[in-house]
C-alpha positions as CSV (number, residue, x, y, z in Angstrom):
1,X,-24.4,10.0,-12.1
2,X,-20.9,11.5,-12.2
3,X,-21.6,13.0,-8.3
4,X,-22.6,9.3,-7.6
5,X,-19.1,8.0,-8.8
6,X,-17.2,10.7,-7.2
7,X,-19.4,10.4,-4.0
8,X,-18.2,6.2,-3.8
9,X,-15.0,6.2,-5.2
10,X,-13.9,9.2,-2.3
11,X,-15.6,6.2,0.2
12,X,-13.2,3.8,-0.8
13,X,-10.7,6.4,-0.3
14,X,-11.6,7.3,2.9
15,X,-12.0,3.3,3.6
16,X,-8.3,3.1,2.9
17,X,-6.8,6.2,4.9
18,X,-8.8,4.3,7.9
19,X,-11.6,6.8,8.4
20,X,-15.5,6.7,7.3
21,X,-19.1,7.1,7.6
22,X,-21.2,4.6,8.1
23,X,-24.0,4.9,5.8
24,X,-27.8,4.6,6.2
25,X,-30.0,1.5,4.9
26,X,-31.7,4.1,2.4
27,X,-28.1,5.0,1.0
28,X,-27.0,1.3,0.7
29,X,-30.0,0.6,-0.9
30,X,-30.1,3.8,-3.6
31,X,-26.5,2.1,-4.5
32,X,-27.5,-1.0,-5.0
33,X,-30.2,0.1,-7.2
34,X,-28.2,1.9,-9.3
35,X,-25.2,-0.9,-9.4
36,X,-26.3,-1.5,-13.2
37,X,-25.2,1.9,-13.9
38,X,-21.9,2.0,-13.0
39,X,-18.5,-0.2,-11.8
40,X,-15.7,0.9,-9.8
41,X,-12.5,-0.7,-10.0
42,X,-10.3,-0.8,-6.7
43,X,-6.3,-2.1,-7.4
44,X,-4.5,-2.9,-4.5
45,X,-1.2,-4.9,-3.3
46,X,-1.8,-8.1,-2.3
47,X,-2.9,-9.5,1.4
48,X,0.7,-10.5,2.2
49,X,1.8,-7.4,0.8
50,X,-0.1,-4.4,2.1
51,X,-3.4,-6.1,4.3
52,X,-4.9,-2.9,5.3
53,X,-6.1,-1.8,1.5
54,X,-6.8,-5.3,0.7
55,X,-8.8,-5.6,3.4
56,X,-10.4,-2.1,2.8
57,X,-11.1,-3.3,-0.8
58,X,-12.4,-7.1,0.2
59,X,-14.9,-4.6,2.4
60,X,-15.6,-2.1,-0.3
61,X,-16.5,-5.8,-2.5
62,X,-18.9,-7.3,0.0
63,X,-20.7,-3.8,0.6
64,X,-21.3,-2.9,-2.9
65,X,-21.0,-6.8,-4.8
66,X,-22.3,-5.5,-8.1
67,X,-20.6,-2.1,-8.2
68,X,-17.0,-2.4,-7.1
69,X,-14.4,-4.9,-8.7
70,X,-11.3,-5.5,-6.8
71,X,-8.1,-6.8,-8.5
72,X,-4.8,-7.4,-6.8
73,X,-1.4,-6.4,-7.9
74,X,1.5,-9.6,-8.6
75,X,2.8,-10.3,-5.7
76,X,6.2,-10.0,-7.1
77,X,4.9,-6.5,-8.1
78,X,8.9,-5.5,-9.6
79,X,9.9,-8.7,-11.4
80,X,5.6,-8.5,-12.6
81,X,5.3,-4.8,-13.6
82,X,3.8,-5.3,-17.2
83,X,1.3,-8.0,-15.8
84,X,0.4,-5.3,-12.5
85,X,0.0,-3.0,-16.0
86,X,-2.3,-4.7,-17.8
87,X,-4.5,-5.8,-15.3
88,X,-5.2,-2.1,-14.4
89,X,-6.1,-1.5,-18.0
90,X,-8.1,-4.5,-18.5
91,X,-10.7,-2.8,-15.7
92,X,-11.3,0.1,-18.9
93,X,-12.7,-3.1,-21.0
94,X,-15.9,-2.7,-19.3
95,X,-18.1,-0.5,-20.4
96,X,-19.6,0.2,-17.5
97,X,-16.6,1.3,-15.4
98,X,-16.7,4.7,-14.4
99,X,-13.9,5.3,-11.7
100,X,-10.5,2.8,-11.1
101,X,-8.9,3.3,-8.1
102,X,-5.3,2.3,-7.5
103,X,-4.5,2.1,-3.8
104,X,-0.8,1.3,-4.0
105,X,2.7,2.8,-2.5
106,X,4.5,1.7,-5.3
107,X,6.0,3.6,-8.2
108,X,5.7,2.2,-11.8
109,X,2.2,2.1,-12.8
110,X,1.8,5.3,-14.4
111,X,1.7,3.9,-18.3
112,X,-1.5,2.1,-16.8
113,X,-3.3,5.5,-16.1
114,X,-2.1,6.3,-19.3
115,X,-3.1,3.7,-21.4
116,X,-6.3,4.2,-19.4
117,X,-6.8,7.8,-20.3
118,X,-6.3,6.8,-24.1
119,X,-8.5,4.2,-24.2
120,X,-11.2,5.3,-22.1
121,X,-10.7,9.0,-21.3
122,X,-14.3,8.8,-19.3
123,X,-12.8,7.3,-16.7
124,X,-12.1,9.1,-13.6
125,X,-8.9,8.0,-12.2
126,X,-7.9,8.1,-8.4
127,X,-4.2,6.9,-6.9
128,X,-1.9,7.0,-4.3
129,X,1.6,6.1,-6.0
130,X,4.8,7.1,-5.4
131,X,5.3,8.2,-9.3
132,X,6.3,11.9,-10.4
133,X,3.4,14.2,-9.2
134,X,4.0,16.5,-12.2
135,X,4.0,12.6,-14.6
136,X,0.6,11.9,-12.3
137,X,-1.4,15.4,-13.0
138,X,-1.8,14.7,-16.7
139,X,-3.2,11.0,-16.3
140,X,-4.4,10.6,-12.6
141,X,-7.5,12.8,-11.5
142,X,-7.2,12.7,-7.9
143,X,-3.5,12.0,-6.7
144,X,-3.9,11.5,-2.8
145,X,0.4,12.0,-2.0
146,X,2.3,12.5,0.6
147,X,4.5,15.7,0.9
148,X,7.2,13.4,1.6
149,X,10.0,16.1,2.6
150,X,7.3,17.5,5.4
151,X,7.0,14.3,6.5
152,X,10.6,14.0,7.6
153,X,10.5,16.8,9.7
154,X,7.1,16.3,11.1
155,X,7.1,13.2,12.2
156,X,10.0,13.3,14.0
157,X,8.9,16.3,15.6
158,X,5.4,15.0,16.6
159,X,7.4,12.3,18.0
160,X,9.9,14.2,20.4
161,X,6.5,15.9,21.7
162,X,5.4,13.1,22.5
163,X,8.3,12.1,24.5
164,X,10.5,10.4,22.3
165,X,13.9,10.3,22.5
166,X,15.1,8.4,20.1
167,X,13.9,8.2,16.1
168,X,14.7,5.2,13.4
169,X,13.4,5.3,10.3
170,X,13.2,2.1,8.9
171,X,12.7,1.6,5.1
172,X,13.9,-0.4,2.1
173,X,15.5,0.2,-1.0
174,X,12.3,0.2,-3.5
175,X,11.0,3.1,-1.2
176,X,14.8,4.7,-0.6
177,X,14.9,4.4,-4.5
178,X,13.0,7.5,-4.7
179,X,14.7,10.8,-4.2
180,X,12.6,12.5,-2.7
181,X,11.7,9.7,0.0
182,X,15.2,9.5,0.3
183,X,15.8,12.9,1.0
């Protein structure tokens, strides 16, 4: 049962880094056969915010309706943080969730995953945030991150092969916030 959870929650995953299988009818239908046994929660920004894991989500819903849950972040996700918070936790209310998956760039909801661990520590817990990795490893399972200060040299560098002459990187102060992205 636990392989099963693992094995759909690392689909949604690779759903939202824009790479997957397709699966076979017999697959789709062992999951829906089991879709009693188990929920998976998927968070994400909302459609104006961030449409690719929405979308990704929306798709993971209509694939799997009785298995996956999908829930949205506020929109106004900074002024909103306790109610983005909450709704995360809320998902550990049923008894039959197994996995929460929080598909979000944004720094902040790390008391969720905690509040999560303490109240149901069965649940395994997936992210991509831009919270403290060190923070992350004692409440998130599987912290899919970015090594952000690689990432400023290779993609530039990728990008001058490539025939580029000329590099901007554009950002905004939530993201520039963090020192490390910064950097």
């Amino acid at each position: 049962m636990f392989k099963r959870i693992v094995a759909l929650a690392l689909s949604a995953i690779l759903i939202f880094s824009m790479t997957g299988c397709q699966n076979s009818a017999k697959q789709e239908e062992a999951a829906s056969k089991d879709a009693a046994a188990y929920k998976i929660g998927i968070v994400t920004p909302t459609l104006s915010t961030s449409e690719d894991e929405f979308r990704a989500a929306d798709n993971m819903v209509k694939k799997y309706p009785d298995i996956v849950k999908h829930i949205t972040l506020p929109e106004n996700f900074n002024t909103e943080l306790e109610t983005g918070i909450s709704q995360i936790v809320s998902l550990a209310d049923d008894k039959d969730m197994k996995a929460i998956i929080v598909c979000s760039g944004q720094s902040g909801l790390l008391p969720a995953f905690q509040k999560v661990r303490e109240k149901r520590p069965d649940i395994l817990t997936i992210a991509t945030m831009l919270d403290e990795p060190d923070l992350m490893s004692k409440y998130v399972d599987i912290n899919i991150n970015t090594d952000w200060l690689k990432r400023g040299v290779t993609i530039p560098t990728k990008a001058k092969e490539m025939g580029a002459k000329t590099f901007i990187h554009y950002s905004f102060p939530t993201h520039l916030a963090k020192e490390v992205v910064a950097k």
